[in-house]
C-alpha positions in Angstrom: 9.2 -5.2 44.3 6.6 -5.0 41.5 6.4 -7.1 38.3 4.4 -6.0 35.4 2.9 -8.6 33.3 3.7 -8.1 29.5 0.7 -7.7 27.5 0.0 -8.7 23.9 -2.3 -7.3 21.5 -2.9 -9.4 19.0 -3.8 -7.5 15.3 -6.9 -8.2 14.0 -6.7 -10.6 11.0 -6.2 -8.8 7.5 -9.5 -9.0 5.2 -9.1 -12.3 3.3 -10.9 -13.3 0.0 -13.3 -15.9 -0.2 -11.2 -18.5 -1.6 -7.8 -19.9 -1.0 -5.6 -20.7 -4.3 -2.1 -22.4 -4.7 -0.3 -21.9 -7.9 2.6 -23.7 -9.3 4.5 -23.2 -12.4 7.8 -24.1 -14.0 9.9 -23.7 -17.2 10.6 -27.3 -17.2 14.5 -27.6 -16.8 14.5 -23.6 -15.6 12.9 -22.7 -12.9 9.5 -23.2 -11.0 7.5 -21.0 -8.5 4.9 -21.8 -5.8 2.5 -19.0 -4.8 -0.4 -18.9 -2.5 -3.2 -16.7 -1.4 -7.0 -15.5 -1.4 -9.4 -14.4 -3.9 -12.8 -13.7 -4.1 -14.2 -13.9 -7.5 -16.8 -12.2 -9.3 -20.6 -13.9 -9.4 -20.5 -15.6 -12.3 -16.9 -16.3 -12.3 -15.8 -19.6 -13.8 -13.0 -22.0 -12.2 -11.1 -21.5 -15.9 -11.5 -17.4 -15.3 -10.3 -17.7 -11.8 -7.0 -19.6 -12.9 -6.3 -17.1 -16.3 -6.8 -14.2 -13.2 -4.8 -15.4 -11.1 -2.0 -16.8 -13.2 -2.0 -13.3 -14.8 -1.8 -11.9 -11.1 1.1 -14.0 -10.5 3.0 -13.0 -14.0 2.8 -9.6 -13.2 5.2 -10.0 -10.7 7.5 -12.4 -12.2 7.2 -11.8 -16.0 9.8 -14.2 -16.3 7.4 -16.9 -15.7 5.0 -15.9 -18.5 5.5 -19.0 -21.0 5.5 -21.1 -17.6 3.2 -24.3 -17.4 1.0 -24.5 -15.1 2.0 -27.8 -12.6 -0.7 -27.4 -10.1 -3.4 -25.2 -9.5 -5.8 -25.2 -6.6 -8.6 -23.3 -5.7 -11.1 -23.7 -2.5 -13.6 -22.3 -0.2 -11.2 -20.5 2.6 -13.8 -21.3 5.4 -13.0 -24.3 7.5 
């Protein structure tokens, strides 16, 4: 009797921007979201521009949140 040993293939990792970001916002007694994920911003890019982009990126997918503060907002090199 022969066993075959299951093999694996693990995907190569998806293309991933620069940066890592982590946005929160809430409509204080409403509601409040956490998103995460990468970015790589333009040369010349401010940390300011970067939020407005991103926050915008998040609103267009939860227009609800539009008038949402923002809580937290990080944003870092993604290399370790």
């Amino acid at each position: 009797m022969t066993t075959q040993n299951a093999q694996t293939t693990i995907p190569a990792p998806a293309a991933q921007g620069s940066h890592f970001w982590v946005l929160t916002l809430e409509l204080p007694g409403r509601a409040a979201m956490t998103q995460n994920g990468t970015y790589t911003p333009p040369v010349g890019m401010t940390r300011y521009d970067a939020h407005q982009a991103i926050r915008q990126y998040v609103i267009a997918d939860h227009p609800e949140m539009a008038r949402a503060t923002t809580v937290f907002f990080a944003l870092e090199s993604n290399q370790l």
